[in-house]
DRENFIVEX-759401 format. One record per residue: residue in one letter; x, y, z of N, C-alpha, C, O in turn. Coordinates in steps of 0.2 Angstrom, whole numbers, plus 5000, padded with zeros to 4 digits. Each point is the difference from the previous one (the first is absolute). Layout:
N
aXYZXYZXYZXYZ;...
//
This chain:
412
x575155335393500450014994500250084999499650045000;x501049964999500350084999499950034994499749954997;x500450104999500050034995500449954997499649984995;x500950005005500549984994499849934998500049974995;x499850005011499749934999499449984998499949954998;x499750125002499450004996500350014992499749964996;x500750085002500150034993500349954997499949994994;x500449975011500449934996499849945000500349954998;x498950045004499849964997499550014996499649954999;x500450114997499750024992501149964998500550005003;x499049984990500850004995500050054998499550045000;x501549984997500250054998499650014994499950064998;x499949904997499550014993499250015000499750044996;x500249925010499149985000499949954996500449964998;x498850065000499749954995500250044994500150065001;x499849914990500150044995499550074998499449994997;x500850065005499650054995499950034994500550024997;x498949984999499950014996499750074997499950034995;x499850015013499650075000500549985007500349965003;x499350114998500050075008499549955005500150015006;x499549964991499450015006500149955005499549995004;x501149994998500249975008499950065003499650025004;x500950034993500550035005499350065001500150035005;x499349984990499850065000499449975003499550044999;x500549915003499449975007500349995007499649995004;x501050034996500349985008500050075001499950015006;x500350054987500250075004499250045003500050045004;x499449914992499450035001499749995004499550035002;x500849905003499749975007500450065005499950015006;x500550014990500550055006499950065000500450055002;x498949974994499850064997500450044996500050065002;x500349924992500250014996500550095002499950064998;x500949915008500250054999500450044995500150065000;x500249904996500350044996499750044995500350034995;x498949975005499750054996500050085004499650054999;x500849945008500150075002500650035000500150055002;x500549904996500550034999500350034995499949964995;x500450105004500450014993500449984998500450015004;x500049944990500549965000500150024993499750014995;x501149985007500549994993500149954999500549985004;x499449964992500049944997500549984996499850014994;x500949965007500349974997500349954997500449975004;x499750014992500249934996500550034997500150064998;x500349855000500550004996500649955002500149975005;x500250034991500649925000500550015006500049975005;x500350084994500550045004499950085000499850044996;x500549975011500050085001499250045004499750054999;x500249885004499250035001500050025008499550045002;x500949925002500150015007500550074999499750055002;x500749954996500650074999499550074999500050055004;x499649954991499650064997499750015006500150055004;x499549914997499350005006500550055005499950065002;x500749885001500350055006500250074998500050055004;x500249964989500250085002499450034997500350054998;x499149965001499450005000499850045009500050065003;x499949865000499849995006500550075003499750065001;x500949925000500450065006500050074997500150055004;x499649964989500150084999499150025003499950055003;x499749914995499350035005500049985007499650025004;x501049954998499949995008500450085001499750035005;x500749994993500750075001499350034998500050045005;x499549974992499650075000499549975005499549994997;x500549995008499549995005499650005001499650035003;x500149904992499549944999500049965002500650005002;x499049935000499849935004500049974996499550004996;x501149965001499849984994500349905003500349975004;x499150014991500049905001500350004997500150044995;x500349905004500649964995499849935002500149975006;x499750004987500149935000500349964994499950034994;x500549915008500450004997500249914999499749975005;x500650014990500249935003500649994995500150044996;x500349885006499949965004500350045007500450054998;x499649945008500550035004500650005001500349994995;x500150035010500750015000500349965006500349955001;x499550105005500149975007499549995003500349975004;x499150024998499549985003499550014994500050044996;x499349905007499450004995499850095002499750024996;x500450025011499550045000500350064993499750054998;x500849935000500350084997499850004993500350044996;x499049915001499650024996499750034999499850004994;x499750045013499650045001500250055005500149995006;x500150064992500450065004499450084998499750024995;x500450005012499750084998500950045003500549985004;x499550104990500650025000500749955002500550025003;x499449924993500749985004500049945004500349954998;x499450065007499849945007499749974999499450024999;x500749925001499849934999499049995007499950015006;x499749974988499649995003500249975008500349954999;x499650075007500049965007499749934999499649984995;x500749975010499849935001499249995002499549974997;x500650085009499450015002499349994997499549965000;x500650104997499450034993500049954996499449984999;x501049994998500149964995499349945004499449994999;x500849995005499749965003499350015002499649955001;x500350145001499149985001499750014991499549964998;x500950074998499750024993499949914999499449984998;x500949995002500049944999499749955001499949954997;x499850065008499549975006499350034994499749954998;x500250125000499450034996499949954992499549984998;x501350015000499849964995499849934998499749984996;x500850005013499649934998499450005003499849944999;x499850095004499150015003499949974993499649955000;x500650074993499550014993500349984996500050024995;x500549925008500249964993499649925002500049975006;x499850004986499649965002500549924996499949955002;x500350074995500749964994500650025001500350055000;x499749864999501150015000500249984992500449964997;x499150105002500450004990500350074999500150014994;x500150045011500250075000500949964999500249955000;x500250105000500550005000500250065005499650055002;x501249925002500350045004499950094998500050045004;x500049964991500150074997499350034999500050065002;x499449924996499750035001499750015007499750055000;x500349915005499950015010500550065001499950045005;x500649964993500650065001499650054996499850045004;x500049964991499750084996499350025004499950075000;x499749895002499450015004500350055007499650055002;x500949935001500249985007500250104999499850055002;x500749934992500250104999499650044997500150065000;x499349924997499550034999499650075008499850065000;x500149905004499649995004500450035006499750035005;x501049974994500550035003500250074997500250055004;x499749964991500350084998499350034999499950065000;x499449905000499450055002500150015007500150065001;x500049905005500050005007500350085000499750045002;x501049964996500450055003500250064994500550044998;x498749965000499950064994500750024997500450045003;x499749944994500650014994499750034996499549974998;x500750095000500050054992499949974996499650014996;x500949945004500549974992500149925001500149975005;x499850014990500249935001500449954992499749994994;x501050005008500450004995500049905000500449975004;x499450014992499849944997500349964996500150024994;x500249925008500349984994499949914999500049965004;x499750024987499949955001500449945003500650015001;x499249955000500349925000500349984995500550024998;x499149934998500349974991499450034997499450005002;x500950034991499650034994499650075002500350045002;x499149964999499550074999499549964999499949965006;x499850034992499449994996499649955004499450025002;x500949924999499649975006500349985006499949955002;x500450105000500550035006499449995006499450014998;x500649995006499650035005499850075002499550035003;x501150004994500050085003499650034996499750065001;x500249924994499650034992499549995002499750024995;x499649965011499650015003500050085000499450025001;x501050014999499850095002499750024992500349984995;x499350055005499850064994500150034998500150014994;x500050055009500250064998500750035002500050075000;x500649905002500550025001500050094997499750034996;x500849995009500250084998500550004994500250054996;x500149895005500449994992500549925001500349985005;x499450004989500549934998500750034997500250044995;x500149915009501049994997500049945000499849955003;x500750054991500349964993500849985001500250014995;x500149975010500849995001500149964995499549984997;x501350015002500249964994499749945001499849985005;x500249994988499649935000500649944997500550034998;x499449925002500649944998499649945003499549995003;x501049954994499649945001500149985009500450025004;x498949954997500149975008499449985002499650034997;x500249925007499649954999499649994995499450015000;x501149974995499649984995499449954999499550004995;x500749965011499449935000499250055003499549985000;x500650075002499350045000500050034997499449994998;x500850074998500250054995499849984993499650044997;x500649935002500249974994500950004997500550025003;x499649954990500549995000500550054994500549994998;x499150075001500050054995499950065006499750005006;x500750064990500150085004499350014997499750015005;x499949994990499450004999499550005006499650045002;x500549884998499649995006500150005006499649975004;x500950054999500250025008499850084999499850035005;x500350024989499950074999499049985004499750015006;x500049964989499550015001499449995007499550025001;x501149915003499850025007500150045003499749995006;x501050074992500250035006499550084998499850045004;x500149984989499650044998499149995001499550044998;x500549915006499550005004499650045005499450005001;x501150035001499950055005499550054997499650035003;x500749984990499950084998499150015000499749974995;x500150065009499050025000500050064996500450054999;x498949935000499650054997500150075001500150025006;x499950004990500350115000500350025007499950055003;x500749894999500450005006500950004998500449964997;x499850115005500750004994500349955001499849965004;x500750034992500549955001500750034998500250044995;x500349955011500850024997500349924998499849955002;x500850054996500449954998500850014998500250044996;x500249925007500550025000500649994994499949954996;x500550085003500550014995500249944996500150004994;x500149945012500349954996499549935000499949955003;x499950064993499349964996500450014992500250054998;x499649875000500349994991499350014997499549985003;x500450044990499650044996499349935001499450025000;x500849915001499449964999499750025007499450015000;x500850005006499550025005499850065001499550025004;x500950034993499750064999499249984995499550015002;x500649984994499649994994499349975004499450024999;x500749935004499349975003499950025007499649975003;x500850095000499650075007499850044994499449984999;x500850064997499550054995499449974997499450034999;x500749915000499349984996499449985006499550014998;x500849965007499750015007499550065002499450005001;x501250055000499850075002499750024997499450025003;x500749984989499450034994499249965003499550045002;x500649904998499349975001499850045005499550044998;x500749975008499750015007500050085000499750025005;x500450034990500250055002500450035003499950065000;x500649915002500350025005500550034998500449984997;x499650095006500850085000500649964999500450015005;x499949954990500849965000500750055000500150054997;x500249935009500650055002500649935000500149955004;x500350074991500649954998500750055000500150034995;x500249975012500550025001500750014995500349944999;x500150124997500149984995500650015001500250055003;x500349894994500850005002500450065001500450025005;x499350044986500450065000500050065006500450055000;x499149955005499850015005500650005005500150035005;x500249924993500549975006500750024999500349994995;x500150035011500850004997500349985007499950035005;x500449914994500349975008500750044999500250024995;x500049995010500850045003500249945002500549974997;x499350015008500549975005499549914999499450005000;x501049935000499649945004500849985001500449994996;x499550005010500949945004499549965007499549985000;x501050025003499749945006499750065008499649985005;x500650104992499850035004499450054998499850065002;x500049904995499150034998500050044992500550004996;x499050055003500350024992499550085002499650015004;x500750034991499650044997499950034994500449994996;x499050045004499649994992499750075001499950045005;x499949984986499550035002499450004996500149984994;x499250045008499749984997499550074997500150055003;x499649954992499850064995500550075005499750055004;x500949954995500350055004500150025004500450045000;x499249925008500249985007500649945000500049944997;x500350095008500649965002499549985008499550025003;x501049894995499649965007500649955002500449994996;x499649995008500449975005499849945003499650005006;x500749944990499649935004500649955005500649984999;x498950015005500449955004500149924997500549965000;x499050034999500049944996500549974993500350044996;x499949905004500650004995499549964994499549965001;x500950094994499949934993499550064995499550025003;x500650004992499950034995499149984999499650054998;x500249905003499249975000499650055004499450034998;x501249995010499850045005499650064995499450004998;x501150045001499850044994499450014998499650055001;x500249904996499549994995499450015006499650045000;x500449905006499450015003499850085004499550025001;x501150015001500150065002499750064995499850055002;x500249934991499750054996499249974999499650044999;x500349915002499249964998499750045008499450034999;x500949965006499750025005499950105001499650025004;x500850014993500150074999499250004995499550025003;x500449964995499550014996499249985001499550024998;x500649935007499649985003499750075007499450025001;x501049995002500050065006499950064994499850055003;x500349954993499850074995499350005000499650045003;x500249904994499149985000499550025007499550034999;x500849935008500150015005499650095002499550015002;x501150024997499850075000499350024998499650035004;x500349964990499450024995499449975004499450035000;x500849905004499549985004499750045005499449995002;x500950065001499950055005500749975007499950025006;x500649934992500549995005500350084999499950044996;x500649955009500750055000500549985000500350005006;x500249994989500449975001500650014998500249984994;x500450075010500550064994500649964998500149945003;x500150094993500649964996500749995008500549975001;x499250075004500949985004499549955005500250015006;x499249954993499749975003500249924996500049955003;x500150074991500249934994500750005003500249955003;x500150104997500950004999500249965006500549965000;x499150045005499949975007500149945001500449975004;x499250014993499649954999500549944998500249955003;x500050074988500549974996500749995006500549964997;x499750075008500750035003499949935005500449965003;x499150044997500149945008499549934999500249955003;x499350054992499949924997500449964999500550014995;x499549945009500449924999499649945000500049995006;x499749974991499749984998500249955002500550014997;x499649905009500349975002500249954993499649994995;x500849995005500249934994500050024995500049954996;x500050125001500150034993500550045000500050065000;x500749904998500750044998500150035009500250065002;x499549905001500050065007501049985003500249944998;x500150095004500749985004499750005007499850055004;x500349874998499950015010500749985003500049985005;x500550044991500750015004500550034994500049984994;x500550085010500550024995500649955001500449994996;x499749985009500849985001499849935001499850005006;x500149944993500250004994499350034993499550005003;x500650024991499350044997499749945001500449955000;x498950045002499549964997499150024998499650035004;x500649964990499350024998499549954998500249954997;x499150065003499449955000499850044997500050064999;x499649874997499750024993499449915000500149944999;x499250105001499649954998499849974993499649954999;x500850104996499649994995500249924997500549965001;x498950034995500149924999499849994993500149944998;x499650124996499849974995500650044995500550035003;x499449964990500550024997500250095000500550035000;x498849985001500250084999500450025009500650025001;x499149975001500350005008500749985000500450045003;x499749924996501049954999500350044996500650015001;x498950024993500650064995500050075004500550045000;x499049965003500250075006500650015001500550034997;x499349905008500650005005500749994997500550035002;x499449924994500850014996500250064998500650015000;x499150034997500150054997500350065008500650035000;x499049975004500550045006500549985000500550034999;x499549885003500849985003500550024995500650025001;x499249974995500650024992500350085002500650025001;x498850035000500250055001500350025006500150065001;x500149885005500250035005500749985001500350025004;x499949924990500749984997500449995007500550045002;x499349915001500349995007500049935000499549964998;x501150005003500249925000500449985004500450045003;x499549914997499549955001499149995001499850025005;x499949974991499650015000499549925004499949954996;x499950065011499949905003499150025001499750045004;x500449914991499050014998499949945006500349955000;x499050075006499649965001499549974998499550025002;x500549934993499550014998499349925000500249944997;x499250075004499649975002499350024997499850065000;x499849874997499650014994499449965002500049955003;x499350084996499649955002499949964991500250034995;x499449905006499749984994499450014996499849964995;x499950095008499250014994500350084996499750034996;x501049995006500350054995500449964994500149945001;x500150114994500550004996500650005000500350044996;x500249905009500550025003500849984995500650015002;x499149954994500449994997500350034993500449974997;x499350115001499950044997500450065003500450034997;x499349985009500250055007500849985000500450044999;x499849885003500749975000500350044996500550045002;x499449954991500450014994500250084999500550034996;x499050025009500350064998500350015005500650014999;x499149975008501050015005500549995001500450035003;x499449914992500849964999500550054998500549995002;x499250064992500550054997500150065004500350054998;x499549955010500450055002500449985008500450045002;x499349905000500549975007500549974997500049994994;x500550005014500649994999500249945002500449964999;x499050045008500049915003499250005003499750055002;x500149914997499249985000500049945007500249944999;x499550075007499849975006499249994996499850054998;x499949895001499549975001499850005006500349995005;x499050014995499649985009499349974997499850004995;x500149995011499449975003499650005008500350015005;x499149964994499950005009499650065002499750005006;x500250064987499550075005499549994997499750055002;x499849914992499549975000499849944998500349984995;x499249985007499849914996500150014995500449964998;x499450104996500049994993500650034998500050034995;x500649965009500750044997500249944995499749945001;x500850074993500349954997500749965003500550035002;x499449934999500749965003500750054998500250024994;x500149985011500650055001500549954994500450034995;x499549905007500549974995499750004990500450004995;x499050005006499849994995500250094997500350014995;x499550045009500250074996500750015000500150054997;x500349915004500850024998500349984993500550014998;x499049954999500249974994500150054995500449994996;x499150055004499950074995500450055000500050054996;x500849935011500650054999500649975001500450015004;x499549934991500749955001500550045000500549995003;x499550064991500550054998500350035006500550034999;x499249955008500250075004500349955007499849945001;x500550115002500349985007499349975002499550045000;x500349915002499250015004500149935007500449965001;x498950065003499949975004499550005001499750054999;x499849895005499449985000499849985009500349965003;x499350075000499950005007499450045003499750044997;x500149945009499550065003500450075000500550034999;x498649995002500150075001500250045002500150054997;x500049925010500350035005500850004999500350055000;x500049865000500550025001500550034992500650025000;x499149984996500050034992500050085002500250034995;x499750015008499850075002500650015002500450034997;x499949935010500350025003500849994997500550055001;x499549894995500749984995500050044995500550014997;x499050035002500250064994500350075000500450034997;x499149985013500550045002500549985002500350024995;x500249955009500649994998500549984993500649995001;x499050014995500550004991499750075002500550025004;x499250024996500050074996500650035008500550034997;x499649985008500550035004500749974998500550045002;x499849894995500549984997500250014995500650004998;x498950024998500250024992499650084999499750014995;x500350045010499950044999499350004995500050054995;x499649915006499250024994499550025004500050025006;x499449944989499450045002499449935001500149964996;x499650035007499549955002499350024995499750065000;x500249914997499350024996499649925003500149944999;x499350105003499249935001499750024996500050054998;x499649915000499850004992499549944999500049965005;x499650034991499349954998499649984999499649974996;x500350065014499349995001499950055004500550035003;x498849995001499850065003499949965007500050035005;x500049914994499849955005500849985006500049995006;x500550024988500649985002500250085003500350005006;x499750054991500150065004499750015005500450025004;x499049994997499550005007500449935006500050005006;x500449964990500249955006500650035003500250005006;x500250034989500750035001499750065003499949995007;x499850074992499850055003499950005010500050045004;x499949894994499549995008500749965004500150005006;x500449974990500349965004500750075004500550005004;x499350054992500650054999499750065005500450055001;
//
């Protein structure tokens, strides 16, 4: 049995957790490596893979070893567990893997937790500095929240998304993502959070002690956001991002902030090591463009705040036709999702076919009767979009799911 056949026969959930103590029994059999690493710990709805990377590349530019893990994947299962960039080897993956199953005794673990163990044991192997973390679903009874002492918890924008774990209140998805936040262990948080979930990380923080750093709008002055990246400036520094979409922004200052603390830690980390950093992050399936002629651009996002991103760039890149691909799975809110892109495509390709839990392609074209639309795979939906966008001079937008992006990513 290979690495990936072992991991795939844990389910993607597990059995239900109610505490830590699966995961903080399997790390202990493994001699409990992540109590030697230093990790920045992040949560939040959206914006949490973005932050982390420009994070990640400004301490890799001052030449540090730094871990990155990350989920769900993009293009292969390995490129959730990366040192500077490169994707854990198969190899490796494969003897660490061999360590973990020696000391698993139960098939009540979940895919994600055998993955968190596996990169544990891999960024102590290959001494990493740093190690830049990001939860699964929520904080709190996350698997990653096994760490204690993080060098600092972050806060990305919060908004509704699995609800059926969360709960079905900003209150209480606030509360599992403000989970993270430990004891006299700072916390930053980022800009676009609405007053109720600020309200429950302050009162959080307060409890635990912990140093509260909430990124503050007037801080911020954007120049530039189009389809060719934007610039801002933040407390008086001019910065230059590759990344598209105004949100960018936001995590780009949460992450400035974060590398400030960073510093204080005894890192070294100079401002043309950020500027660097911000100039070449591209994030795969976020507002990313992987072709100009015909444009097409991928976009994972799937819940409300993610869909208003993204329309919010396409508005600003005032380019039409605009031929949405787009493809949804069923344990999201896609019928909500539907109703805000409706307000900015111009023809809507329906798909299916890039995972079991997608919504029937016929069943999702109902929600754009309004619109030129069509209902098919993925594949050949991909390819019919680019040809309308090189006919009518537009733009290809994929869109709904991260799942449906990583299929087009891979097919491209």
């Amino acid at each position: 049995m290979n690495s990936m056949e072992f991991i795939n026969s844990f389910s993607k959930s597990g059995e239900r957790v109610t505490d830590l103590s699966r995961i903080s029994e399997l790390l202990n059999a493994l001699g409990n490596p992540h109590n030697i690493l230093k990790i920045v710990h992040i949560a939040g709805t959206n914006g949490k893979g973005s932050t982390l990377e420009f994070c990640s590349q400004a301490v890799i530019n001052s030449g540090y070893r730094v871990g990155q893990f990350t989920s769900p994947y993009i293009r292969c299962y390995e490129d959730r567990i990366r040192i500077n960039g490169i994707n854990i080897p198969t190899q490796t993956l494969d003897r660490i893997c061999d360590s973990v199953r020696r000391v698993v005794k139960s098939n009540a673990y979940s895919q994600f937790e055998i993955t968190l163990a596996i990169a544990f044991l891999y960024f102590v192997e290959e001494n990493c500095d740093i190690v830049f973390l990001e939860t699964g679903i929520g904080g709190l009874l996350d698997a990653t929240n096994v760490i204690e002492n993080p060098l600092v918890s972050v806060i990305t924008s919060i908004s509704y998304d699995h609800v059926d774990i969360l709960g079905n209140t900003l209150k209480e998805i606030t509360a599992h993502k403000a989970g993270i936040i430990k004891q006299s262990c700072p916390t930053i948080v980022s800009v676009d959070n609405d007053k109720e979930a600020l309200e429950s990380i302050i009162q959080v923080a307060n409890e635990k002690e912990s140093q509260l750093t909430i990124v503050n709008s007037s801080d911020i002055s954007i120049l530039e956001c189009g389809y060719k990246g934007s610039m801002f400036e933040y407390k008086s520094k001019r910065y230059n991002l590759r990344m598209l979409g105004k949100h960018q922004i936001y995590n780009a200052c949460t992450a400035i902030e974060v590398l400030g603390l960073l510093n204080k830690h005894g890192f070294s980390i100079s401002d043309s090591a950020i500027k660097r950093a911000f100039e070449i992050v591209q994030v795969g399936a976020r507002l990313e463009i992987t072709s100009k002629n015909p444009l097409v651009i991928v976009d994972g996002g799937h819940n409300e705040s993610g869909i208003l991103a993204l329309t919010d760039m396409i508005k600003r890149l005032d380019k039409h036709p605009v031929i949405a691909v787009v493809g949804m799975i069923n344990s999201k809110n896609y019928i909500e999702a539907c109703e805000i892109l409706s307000k900015t495509i111009d023809i809507i390709i329906c798909v299916d076919g890039f995972i079991d839990s997608n919504v029937k392609a016929i069943q999702l074209v109902e929600y754009f009767s309004k619109h030129e639309n069509y209902s098919m795979h993925y594949r050949e939906g991909f390819e019919f979009a680019k040809r309308l966008a090189v006919e009518h001079d537009g733009m290809v937008l994929v869109c709904g799911s991260l799942y449906l992006s990583s299929a087009i990513i891979n097919l491209m």
